[in-house]
N, CA, C and O of each residue as an XYZ file, in Angstrom:
844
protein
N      84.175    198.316    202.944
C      84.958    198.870    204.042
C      84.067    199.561    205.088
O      84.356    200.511    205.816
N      82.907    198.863    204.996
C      81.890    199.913    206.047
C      82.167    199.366    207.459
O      82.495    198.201    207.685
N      82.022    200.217    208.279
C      82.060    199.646    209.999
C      81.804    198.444    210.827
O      81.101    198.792    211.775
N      82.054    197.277    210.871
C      81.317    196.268    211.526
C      81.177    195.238    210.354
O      81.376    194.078    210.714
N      80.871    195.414    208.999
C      80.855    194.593    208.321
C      81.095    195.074    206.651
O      80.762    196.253    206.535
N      81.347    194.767    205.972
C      82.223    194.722    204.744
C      80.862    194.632    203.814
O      80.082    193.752    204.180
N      80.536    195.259    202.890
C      79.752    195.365    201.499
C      79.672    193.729    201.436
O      78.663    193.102    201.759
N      80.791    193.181    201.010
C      81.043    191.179    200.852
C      80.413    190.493    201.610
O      79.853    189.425    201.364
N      80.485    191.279    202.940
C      80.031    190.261    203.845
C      78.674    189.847    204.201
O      78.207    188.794    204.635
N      77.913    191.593    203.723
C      76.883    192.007    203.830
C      75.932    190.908    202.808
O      75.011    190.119    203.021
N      76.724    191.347    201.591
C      75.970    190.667    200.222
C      76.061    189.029    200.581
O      75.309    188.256    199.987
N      77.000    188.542    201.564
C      77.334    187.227    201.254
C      75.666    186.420    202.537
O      74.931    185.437    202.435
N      75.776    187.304    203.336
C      74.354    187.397    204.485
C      73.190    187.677    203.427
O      72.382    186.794    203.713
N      72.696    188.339    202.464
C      71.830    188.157    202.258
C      71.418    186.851    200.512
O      70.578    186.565    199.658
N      72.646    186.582    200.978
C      72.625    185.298    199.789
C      72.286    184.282    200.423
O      71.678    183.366    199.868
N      72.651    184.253    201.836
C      72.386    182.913    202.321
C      70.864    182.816    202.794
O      70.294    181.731    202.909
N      70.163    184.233    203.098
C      68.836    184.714    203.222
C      67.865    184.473    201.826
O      66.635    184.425    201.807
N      68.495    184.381    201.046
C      68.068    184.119    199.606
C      66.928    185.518    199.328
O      65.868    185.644    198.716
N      67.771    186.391    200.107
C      66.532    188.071    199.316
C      67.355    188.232    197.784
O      68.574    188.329    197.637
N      66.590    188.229    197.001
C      66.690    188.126    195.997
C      66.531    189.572    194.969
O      66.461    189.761    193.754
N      66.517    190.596    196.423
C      66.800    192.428    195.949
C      68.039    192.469    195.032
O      68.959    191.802    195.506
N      68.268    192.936    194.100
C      69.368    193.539    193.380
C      70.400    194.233    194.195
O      70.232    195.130    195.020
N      71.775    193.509    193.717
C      72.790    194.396    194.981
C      73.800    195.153    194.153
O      74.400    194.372    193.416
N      74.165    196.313    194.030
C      75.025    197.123    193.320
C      75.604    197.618    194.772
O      75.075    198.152    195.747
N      77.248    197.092    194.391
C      78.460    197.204    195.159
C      78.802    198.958    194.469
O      78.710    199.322    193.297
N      79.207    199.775    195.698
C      80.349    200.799    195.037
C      80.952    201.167    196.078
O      80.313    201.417    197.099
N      82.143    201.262    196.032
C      83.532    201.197    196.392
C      84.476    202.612    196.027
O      84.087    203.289    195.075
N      85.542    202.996    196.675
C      86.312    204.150    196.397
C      87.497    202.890    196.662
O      88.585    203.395    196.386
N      87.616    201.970    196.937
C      88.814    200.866    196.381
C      88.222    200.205    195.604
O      87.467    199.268    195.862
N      88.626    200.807    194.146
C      87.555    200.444    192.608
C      88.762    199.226    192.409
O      89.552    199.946    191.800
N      89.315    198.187    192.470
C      90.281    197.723    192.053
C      89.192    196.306    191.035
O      88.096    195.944    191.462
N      89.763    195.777    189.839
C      89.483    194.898    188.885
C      88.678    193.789    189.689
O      87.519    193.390    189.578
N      89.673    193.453    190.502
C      89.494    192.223    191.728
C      88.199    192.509    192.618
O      87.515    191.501    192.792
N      87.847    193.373    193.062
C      86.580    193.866    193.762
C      85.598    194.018    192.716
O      84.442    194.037    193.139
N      85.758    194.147    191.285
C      84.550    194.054    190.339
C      84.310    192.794    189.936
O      83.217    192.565    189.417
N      85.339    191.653    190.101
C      84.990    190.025    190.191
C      84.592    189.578    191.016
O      83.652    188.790    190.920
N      85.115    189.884    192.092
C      84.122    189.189    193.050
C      82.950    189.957    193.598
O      82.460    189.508    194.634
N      82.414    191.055    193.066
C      81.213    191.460    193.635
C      80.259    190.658    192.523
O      79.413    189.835    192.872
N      80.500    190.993    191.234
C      79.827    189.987    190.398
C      79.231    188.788    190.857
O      78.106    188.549    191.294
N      80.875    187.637    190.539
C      80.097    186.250    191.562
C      79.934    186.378    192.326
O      79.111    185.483    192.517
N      80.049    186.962    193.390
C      79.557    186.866    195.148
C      77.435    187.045    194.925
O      76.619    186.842    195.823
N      77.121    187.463    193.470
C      75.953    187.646    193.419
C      75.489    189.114    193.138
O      74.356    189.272    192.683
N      76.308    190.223    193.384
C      76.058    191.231    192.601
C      75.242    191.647    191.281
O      75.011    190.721    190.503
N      74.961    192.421    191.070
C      74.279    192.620    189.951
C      75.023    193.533    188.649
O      74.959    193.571    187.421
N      75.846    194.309    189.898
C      76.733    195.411    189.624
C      77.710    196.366    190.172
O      77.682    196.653    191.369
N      78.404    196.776    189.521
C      79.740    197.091    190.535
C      79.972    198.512    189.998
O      80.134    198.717    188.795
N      79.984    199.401    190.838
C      80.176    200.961    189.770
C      81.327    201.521    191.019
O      81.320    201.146    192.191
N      82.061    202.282    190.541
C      83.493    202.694    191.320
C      83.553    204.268    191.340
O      83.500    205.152    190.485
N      83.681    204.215    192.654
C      83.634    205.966    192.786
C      84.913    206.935    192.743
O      85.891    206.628    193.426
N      84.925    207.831    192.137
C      83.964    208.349    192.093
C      82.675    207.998    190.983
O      83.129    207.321    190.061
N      81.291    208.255    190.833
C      80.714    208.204    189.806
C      79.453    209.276    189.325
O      78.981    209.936    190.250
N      79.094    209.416    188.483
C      78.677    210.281    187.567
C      76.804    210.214    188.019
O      76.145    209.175    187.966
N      76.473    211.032    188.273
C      74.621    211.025    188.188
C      74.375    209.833    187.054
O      74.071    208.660    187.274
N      74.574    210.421    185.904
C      74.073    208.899    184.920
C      74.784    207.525    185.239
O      74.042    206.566    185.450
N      75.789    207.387    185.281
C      76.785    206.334    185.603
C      75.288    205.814    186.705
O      74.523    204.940    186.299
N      75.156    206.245    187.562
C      74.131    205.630    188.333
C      72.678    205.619    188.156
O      72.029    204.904    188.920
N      72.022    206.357    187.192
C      70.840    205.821    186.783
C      70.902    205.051    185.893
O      69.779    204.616    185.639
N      72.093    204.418    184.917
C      71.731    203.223    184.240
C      72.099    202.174    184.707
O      72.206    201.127    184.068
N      72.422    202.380    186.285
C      73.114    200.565    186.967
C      71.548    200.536    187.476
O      70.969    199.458    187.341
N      70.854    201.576    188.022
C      69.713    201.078    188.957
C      68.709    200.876    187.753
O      68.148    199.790    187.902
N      68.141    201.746    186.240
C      67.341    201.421    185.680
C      67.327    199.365    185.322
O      66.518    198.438    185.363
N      68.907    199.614    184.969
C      69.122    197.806    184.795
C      68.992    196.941    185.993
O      68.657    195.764    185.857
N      69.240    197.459    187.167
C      68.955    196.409    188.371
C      67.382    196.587    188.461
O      66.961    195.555    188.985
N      66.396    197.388    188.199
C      65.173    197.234    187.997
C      64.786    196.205    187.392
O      64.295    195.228    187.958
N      64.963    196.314    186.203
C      64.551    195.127    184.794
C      65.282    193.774    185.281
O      64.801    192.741    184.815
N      66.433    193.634    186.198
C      67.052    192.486    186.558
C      66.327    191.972    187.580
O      66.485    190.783    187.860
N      65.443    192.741    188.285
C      65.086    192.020    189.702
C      63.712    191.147    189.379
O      63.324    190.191    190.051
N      62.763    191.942    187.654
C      61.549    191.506    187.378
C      62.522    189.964    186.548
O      62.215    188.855    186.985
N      63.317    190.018    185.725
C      63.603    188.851    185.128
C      64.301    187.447    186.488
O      63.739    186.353    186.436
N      65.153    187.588    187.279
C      65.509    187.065    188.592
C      63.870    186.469    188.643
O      63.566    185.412    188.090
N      62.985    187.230    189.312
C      62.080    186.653    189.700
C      60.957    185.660    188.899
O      60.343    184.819    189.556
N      60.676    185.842    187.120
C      60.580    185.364    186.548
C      61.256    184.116    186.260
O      60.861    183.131    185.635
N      62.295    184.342    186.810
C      63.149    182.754    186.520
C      62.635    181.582    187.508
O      63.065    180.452    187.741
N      61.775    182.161    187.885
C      61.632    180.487    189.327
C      59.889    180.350    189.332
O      59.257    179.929    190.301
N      59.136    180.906    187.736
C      57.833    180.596    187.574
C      57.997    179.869    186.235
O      58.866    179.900    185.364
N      56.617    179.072    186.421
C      56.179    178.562    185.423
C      56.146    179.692    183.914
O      55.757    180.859    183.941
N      56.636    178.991    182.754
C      56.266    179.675    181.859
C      54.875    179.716    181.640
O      54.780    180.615    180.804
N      53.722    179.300    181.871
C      52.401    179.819    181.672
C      52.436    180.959    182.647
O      51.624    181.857    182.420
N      53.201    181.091    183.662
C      52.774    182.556    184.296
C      53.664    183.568    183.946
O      53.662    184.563    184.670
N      54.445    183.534    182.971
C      55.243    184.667    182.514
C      54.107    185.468    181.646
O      53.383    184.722    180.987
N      53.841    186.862    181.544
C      53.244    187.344    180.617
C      54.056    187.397    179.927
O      54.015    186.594    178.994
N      55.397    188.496    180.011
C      55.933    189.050    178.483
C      57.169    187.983    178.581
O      57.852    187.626    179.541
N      57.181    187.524    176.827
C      58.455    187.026    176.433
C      59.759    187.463    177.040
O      60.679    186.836    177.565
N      59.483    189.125    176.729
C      60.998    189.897    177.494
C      61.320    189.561    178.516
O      62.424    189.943    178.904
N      60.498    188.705    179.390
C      60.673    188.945    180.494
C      61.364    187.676    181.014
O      61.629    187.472    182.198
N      61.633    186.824    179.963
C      62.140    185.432    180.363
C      63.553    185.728    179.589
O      63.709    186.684    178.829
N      64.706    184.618    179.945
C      65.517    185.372    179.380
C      66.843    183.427    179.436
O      66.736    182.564    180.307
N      67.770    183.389    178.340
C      68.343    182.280    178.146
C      69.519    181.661    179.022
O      70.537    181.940    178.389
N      69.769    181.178    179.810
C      71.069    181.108    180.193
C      72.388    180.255    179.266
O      72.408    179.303    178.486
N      73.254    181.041    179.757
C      74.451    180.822    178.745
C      74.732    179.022    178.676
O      74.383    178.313    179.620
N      75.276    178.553    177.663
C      75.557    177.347    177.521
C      76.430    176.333    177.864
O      77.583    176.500    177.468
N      76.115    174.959    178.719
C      77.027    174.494    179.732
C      78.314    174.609    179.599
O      78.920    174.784    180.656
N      79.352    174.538    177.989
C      80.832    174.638    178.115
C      81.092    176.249    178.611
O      82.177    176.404    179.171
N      80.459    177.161    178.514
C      80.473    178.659    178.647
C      80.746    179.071    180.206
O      80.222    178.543    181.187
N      81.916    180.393    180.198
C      81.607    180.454    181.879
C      81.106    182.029    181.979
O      81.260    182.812    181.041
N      80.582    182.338    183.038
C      80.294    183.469    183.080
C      81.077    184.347    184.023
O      81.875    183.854    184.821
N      80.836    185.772    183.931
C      81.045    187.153    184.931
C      79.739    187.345    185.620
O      78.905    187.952    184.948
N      79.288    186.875    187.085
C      78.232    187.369    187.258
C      76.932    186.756    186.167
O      76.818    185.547    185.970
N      76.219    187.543    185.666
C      75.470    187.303    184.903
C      75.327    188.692    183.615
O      74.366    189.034    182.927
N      76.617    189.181    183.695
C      77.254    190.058    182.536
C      77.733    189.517    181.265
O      77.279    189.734    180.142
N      78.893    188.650    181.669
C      79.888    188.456    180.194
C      79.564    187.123    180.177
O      78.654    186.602    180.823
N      80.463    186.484    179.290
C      80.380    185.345    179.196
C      81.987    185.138    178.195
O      82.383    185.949    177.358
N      82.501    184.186    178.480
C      83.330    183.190    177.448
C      83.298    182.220    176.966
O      82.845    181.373    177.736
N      83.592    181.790    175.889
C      84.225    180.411    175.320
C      85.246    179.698    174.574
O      85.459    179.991    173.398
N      85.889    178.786    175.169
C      87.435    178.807    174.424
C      87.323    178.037    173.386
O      86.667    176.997    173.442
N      87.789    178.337    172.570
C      88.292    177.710    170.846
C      89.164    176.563    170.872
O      89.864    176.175    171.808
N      89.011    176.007    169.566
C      89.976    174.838    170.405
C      91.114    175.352    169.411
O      92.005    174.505    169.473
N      91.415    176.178    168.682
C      92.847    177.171    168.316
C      93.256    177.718    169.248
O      94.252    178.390    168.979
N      92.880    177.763    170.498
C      93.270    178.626    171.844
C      93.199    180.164    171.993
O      93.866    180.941    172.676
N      92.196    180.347    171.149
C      91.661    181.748    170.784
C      90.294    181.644    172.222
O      89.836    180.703    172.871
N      90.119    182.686    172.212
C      88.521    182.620    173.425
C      87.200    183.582    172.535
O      87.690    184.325    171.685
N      86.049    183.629    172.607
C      85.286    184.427    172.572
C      84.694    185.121    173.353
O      84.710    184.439    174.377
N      84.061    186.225    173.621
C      83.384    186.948    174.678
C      82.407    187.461    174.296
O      82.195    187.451    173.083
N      81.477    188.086    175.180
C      80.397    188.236    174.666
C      78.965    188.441    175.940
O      78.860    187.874    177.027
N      78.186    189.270    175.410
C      77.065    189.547    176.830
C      75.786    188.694    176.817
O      75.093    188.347    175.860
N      75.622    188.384    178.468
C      74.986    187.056    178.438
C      73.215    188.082    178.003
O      72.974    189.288    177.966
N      72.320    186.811    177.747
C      70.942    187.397    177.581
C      70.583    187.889    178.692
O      69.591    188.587    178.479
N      70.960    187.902    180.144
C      70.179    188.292    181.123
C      70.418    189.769    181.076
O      69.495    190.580    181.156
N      71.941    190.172    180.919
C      72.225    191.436    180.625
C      71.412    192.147    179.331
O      70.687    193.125    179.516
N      71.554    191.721    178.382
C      70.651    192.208    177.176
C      69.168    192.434    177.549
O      68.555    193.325    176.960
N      68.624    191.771    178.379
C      67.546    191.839    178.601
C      67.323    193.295    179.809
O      66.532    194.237    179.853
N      68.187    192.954    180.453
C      68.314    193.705    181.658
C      68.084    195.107    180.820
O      66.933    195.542    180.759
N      69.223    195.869    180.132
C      69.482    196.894    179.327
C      68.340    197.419    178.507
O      67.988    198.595    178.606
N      67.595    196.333    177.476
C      66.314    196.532    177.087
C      66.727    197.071    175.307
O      67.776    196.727    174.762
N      65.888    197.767    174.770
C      66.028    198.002    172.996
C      67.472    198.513    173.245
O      67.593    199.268    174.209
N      68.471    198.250    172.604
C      69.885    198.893    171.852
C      70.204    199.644    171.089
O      70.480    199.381    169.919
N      70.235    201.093    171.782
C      70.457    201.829    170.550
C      71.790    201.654    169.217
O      71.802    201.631    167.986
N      72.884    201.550    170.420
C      74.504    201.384    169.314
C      75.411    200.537    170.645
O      75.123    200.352    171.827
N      76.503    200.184    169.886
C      77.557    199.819    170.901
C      78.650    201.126    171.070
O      78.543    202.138    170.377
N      79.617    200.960    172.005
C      80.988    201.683    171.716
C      81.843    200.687    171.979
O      81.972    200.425    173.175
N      82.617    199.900    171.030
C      83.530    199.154    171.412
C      84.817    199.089    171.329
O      85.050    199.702    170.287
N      86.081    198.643    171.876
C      86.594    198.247    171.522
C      87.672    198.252    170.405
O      87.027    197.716    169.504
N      89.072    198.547    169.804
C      89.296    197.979    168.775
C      90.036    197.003    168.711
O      90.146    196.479    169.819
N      90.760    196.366    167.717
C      91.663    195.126    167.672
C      93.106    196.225    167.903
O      93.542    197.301    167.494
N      93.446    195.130    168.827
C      94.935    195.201    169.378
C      94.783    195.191    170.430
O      95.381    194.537    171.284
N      93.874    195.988    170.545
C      93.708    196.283    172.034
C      93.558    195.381    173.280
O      93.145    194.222    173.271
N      93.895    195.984    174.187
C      93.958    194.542    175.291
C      92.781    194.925    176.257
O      92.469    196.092    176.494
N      92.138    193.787    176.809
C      90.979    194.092    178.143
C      91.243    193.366    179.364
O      91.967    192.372    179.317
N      90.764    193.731    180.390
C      91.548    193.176    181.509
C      90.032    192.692    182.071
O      88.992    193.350    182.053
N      90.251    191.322    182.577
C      89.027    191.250    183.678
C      88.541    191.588    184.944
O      88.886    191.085    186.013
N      87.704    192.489    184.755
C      86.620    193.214    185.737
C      86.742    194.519    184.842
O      85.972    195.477    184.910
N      87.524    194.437    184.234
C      87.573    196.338    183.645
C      86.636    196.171    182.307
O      86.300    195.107    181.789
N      86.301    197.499    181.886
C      84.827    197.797    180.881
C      85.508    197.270    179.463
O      86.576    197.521    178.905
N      84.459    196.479    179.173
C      85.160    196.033    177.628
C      84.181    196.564    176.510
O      84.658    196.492    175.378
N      82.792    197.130    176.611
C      81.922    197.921    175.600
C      80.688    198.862    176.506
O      79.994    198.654    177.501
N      80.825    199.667    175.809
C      79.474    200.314    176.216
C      78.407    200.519    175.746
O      78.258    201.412    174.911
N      77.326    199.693    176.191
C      76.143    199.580    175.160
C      74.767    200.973    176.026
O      74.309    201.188    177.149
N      74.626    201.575    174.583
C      73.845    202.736    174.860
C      71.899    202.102    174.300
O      71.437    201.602    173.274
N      71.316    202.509    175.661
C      70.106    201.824    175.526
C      68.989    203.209    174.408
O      69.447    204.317    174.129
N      67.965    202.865    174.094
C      66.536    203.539    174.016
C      66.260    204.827    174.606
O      65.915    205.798    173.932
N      66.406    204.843    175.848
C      66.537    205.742    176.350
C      67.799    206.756    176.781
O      67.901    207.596    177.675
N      68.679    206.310    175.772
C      69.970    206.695    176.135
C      70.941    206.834    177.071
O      71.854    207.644    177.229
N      70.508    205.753    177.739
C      71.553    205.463    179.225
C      72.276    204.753    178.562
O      71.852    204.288    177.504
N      73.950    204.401    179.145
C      75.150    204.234    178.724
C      75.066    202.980    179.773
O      74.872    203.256    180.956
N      75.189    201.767    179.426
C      75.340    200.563    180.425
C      76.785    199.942    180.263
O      77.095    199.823    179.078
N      77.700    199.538    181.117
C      79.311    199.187    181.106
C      79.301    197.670    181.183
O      78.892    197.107    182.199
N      79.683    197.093    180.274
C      80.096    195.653    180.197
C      81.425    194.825    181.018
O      82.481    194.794    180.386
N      81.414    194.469    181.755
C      82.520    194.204    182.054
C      83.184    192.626    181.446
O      82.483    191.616    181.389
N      84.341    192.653    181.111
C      85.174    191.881    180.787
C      85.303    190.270    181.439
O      85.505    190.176    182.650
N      85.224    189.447    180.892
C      85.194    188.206    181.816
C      86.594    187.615    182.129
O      86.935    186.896    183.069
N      87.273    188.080    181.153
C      88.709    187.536    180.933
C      89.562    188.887    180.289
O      89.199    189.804    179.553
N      91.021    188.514    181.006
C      91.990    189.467    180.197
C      92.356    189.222    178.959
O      91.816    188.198    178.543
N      93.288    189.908    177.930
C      93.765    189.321    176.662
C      93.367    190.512    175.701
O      92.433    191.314    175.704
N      94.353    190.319    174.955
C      94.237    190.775    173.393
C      93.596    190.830    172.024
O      93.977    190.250    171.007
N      92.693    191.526    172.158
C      91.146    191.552    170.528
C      92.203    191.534    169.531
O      93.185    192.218    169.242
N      91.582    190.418    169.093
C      92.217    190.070    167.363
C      90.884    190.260    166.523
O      91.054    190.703    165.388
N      89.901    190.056    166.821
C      88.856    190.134    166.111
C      87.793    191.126    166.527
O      87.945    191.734    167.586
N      86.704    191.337    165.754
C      85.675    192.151    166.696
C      84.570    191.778    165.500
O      84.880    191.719    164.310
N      82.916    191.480    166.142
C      82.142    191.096    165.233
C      81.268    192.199    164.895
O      80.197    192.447    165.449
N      81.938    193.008    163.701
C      81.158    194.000    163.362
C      79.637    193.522    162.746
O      78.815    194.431    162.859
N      79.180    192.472    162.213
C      77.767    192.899    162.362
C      76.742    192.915    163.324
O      75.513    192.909    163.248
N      77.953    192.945    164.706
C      76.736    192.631    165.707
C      76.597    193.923    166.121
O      75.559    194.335    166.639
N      77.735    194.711    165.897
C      77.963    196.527    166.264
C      76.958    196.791    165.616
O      75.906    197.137    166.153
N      77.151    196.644    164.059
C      76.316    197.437    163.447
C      75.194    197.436    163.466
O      74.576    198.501    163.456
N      74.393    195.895    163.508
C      72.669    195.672    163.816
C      72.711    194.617    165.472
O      72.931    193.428    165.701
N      72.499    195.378    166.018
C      72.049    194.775    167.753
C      71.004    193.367    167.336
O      71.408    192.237    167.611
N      69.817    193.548    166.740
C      68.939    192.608    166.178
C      69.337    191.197    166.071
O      68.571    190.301    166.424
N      70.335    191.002    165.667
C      71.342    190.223    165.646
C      71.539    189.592    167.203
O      71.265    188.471    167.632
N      71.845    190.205    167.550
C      72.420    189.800    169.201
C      71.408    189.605    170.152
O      71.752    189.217    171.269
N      70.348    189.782    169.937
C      69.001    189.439    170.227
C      68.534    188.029    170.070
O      68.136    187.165    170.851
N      68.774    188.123    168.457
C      68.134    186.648    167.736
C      69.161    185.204    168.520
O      68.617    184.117    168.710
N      70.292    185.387    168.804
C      71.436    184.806    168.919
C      72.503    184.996    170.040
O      73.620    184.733    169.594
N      72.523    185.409    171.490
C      73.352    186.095    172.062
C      74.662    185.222    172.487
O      75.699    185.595    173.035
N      74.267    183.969    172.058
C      75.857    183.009    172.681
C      76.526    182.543    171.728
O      77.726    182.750    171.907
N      76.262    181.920    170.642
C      76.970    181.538    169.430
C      77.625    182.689    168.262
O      78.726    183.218    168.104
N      76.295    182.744    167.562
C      76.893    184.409    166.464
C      77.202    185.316    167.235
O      78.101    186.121    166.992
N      76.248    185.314    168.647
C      76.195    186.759    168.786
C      77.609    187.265    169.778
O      77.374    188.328    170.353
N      78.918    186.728    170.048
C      79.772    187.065    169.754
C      80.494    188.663    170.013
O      80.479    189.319    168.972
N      80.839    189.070    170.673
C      81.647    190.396    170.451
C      82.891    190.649    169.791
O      83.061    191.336    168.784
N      83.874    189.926    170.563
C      85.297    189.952    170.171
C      85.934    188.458    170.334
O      85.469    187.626    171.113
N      87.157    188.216    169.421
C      88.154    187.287    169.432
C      88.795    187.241    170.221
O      89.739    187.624    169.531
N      89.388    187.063    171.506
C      90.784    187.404    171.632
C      91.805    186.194    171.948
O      91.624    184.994    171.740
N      92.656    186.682    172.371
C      94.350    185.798    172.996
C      94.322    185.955    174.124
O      94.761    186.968    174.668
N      93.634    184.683    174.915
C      93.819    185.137    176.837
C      95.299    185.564    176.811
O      96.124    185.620    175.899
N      95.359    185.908    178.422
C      96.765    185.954    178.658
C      97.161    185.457    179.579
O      98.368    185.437    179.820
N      96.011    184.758    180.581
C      96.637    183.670    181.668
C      94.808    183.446    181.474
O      93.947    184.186    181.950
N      94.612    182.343    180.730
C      93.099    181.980    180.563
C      92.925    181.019    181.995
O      91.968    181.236    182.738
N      93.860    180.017    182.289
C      93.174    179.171    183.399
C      93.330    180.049    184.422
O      92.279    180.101    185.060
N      94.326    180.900    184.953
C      93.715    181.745    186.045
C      92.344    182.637    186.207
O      91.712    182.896    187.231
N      92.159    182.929    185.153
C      91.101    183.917    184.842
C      89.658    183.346    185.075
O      88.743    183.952    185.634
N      89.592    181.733    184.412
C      89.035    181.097    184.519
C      88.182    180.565    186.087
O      86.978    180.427    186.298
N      89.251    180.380    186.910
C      89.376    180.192    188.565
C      88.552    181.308    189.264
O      88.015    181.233    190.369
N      88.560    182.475    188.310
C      87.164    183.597    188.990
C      86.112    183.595    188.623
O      85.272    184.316    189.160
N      85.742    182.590    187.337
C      84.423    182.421    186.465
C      83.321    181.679    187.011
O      83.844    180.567    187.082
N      82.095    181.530    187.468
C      80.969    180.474    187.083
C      80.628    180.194    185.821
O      80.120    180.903    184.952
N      81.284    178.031    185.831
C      80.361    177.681    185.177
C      79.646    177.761    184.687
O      78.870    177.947    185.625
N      78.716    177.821    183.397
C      77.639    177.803    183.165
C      76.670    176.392    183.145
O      75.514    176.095    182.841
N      77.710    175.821    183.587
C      76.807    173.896    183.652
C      76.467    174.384    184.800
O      75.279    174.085    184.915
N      76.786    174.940    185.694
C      76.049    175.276    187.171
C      74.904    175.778    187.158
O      74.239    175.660    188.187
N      74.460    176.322    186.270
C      73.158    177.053    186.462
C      71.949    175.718    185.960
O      70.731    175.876    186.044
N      72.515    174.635    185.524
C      71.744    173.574    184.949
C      71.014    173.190    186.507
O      70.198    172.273    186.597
């Protein structure tokens, strides 16, 4: 809502510029819908004001670590030094949030969810999760876990899809290590029951797109 030109419009100008700076959207019209499309529009991150001193040093510590992996993505692996620093993209049936969540539908018509490696990477060692329980419902763009890093910054996951947790994969709560070794198949967060999956879907990237 800035003067002359819109945060969207701004971010959508320097996409076509291909600056490849980290863009964290924040807004005092925090609405679900403005945390989806700042995502795909290319965002990195979306934080809603009002917000908290920490709330904002763990979007910028992670848009740090996001801007060295981004740029790592368009070199040769002989010029990567650190492993960390390369990172998996999610798998072609899979769609993503940005480069946050990720889904995949079951063919029981159940979905899975779950955080892509760029985010894991982004975030860095894992101390614990806060997630979630079953019953509970999550809406897409709104926070579905909060993963607390090493240094004890609190990083917000956002939701790729709405629906109802029937499941939740406690050994990935309990040992992160796990979700490391594995972040798209085992590594898994929650079960749920979309609740309008093909609409939800219609705000997602592909992950065959990134092929």
């Amino acid at each position: 809502m800035m003067p002359g030109k819109t945060g969207f419009e701004l971010l959508e100008i320097l996409n076509n510029k291909r600056i490849t700076t980290p863009v964290i959207i924040t807004t005092g019209f925090s609405t679900l819908d403005n945390a989806v499309k700042a995502l795909n529009d290319g965002a990195m991150g979306f934080i809603p004001k009002p917000f908290t001193v920490d709330e904002l040093t763990s979007i910028i510590f992670r848009g740090m670590k996001y801007q060295v992996l981004l740029k790592n993505k368009y070199l040769p692996s002989s010029l990567i030094q650190d492993d960390l620093l390369s990172f998996i993209h999610c798998p072609p049936k899979y769609y993503r949030l940005g480069f946050d969540s990720w889904v995949f539908e079951n063919l029981e018509g159940t979905v899975m969810i779950g955080l892509t490696d760029l985010f894991l990477k982004s975030v860095g060692m894992i101390n614990s999760f806060e997630s979630y329980s079953v019953d509970e419902t999550l809406y897409q763009g709104g926070s579905c876990l909060k993963v607390t890093d090493s240094n004890d910054l609190i990083h917000q996951l956002l939701s790729p899809i709405s629906g109802k947790i029937i499941d939740i994969n406690n050994k990935i709560i309990e040992d992160s290590t796990l979700l490391e070794k594995d972040p798209y198949f085992k590594g898994w967060i929650y079960r749920i029951i979309p609740n309008n999956l093909e609409h939800d879907l219609k705000n997602l990237t592909p992950c065959s797109s990134d092929i």
